[in-house]
C-alpha positions, -999 to +999 in steps of 0.1 A: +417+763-502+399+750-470+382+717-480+376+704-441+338+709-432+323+703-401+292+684-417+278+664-442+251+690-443+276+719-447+298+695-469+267+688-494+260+728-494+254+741-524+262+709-541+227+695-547+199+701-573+172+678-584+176+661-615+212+659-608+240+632-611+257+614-584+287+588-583+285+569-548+316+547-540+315+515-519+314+476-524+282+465-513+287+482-474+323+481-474+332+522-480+296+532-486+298+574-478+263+569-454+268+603-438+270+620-472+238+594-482+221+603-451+226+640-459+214+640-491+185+624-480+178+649-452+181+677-479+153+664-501+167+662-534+147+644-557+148+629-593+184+620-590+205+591-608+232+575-593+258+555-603+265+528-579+280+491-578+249+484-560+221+502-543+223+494-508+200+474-486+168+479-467+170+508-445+210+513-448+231+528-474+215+541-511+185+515-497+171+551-480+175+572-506+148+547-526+126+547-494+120+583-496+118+580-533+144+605-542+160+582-567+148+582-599+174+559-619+201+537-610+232+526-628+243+495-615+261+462-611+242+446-580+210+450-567+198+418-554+198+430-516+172+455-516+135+446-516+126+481-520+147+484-552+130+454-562+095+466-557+102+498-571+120+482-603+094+455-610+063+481-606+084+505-633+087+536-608+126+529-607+146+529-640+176+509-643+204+502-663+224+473-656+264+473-660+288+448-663+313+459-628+339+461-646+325+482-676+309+501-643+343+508-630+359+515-664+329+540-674+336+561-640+374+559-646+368+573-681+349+597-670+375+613-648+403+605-671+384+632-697+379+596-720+343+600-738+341+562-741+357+530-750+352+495-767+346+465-746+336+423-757+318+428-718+281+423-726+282+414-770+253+392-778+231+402-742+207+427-732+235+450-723+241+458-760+207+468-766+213+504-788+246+506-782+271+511-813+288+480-820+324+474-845+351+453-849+385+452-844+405+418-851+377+396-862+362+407-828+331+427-821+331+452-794+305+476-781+309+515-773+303+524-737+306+557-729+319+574-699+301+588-666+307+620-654+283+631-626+280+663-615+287+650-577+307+625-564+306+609-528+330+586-515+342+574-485+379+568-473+397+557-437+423+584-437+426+622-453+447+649-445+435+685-451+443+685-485+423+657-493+446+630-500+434+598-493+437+561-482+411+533-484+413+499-468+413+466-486+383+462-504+369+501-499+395+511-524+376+490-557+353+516-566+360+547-545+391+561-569+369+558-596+341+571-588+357+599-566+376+609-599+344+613-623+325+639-606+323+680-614+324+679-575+339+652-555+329+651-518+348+627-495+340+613-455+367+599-440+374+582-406+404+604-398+421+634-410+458+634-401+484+665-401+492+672-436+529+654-447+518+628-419+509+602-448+536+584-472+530+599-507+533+563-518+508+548-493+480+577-509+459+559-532+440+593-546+458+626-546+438+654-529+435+671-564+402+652-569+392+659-534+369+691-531+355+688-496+360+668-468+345+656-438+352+631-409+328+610-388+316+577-372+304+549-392+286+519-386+301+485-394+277+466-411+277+429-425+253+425-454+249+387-448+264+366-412+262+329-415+269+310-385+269+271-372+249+263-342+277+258-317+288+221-310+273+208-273+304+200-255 
């Protein structure tokens, strides 16, 4: 099955409905899929929740997806970068529901590991066990989380080769896997696609099974926050 595209566009074809739900990978901007996110936004789709460590920032990333308003809930860790998230949020024409990271992470692994939930200590006694079901094991209490699976996951990776195998660098890699593995579809961009049996299989951090389309592009470095020093007179 051919899974190399020659767009975002034609990547995301067929793939999008309004209403629908979508897993986005990334660390803040490290490993954010902005050509799928940029896509997306060009097609229009509206009333959508995603699942997301964090929603972008103003302008870049998820952050334009809320400009256009085509987002209508988030399910995140982070979202103190984004003033537009903020406004949104605080004027109630956002919803939100807040996650612990690593419940975040473990609710998308679940998802793609066919686990309909499991019992964490993350969050007993705060607002994050609001109406969830709650039981003990050990003298402990525990709440149920249950699993996300979306109906369309978009990640971003540095290498692929046709068959979708890929590998992330350093800090891309936290909540890509995941979140590539717990959607119906799984789209991925990549920097480069190599010849197939060009990678190690022990250097390929997702197998190309969870891989359904594929693209490659260029990508913007971006730093969320620089903090420099005057520089010292000589």
């Amino acid at each position: 099955m051919k899974k190399v595209y020659p767009s975002a566009e034609a990547a995301l074809d067929g793939a999008l409905f309004d209403g629908m739900t979508i897993a986005a990978g990334g660390f803040g901007l490290c490993g954010i899929p902005e050509l799928l996110i940029a896509a997306i936004r060009k097609a229009g789709t509206k009333n959508l929740t995603v699942a997301s460590n964090n929603a972008g920032v103003d302008g870049f990333g998820l952050g334009i997806l809320l400009e256009s308003r085509q987002v209508k809930k988030m399910i995140s860790s982070y979202v103190g970068e984004n003033a537009e998230f903020m406004r949104q949020y605080l004027s109630g024409e956002l919803e939100l529901e807040f996650n612990p990271q690593g419940t975040l992470a473990e609710r998308m692994r679940a998802g793609g590991a066919g686990i309909p939930g499991f019992y964490t200590r993350t969050g007993v006694g705060t607002v994050i066990a609001e109406g969830k079901e709650h039981k003990d094991f050990g003298g402990k209490t525990y709440i149920l989380e249950r699993a996300i699976v979306a109906d369309l996951s978009i990640v971003k990776a540095w290498k692929a080769d046709p068959s979708g195998n890929l590998v992330f660098r350093k800090t891309a890699r936290n909540f890509n896997p995941p979140a590539a593995t717990c959607g119906e579809l799984c789209v991925a961009e990549v920097e480069e696609i190599v010849p197939l049996g060009s990678l190690d299989p022990d250097h390929i951090h997702l197998p190309g099974i969870y891989v359904h389309r594929l693209i490659q592009g260029e990508h913007e470095k971006r730093i969320e926050q620089r903090t420099v020093r005057k520089k010292e007179q000589a």
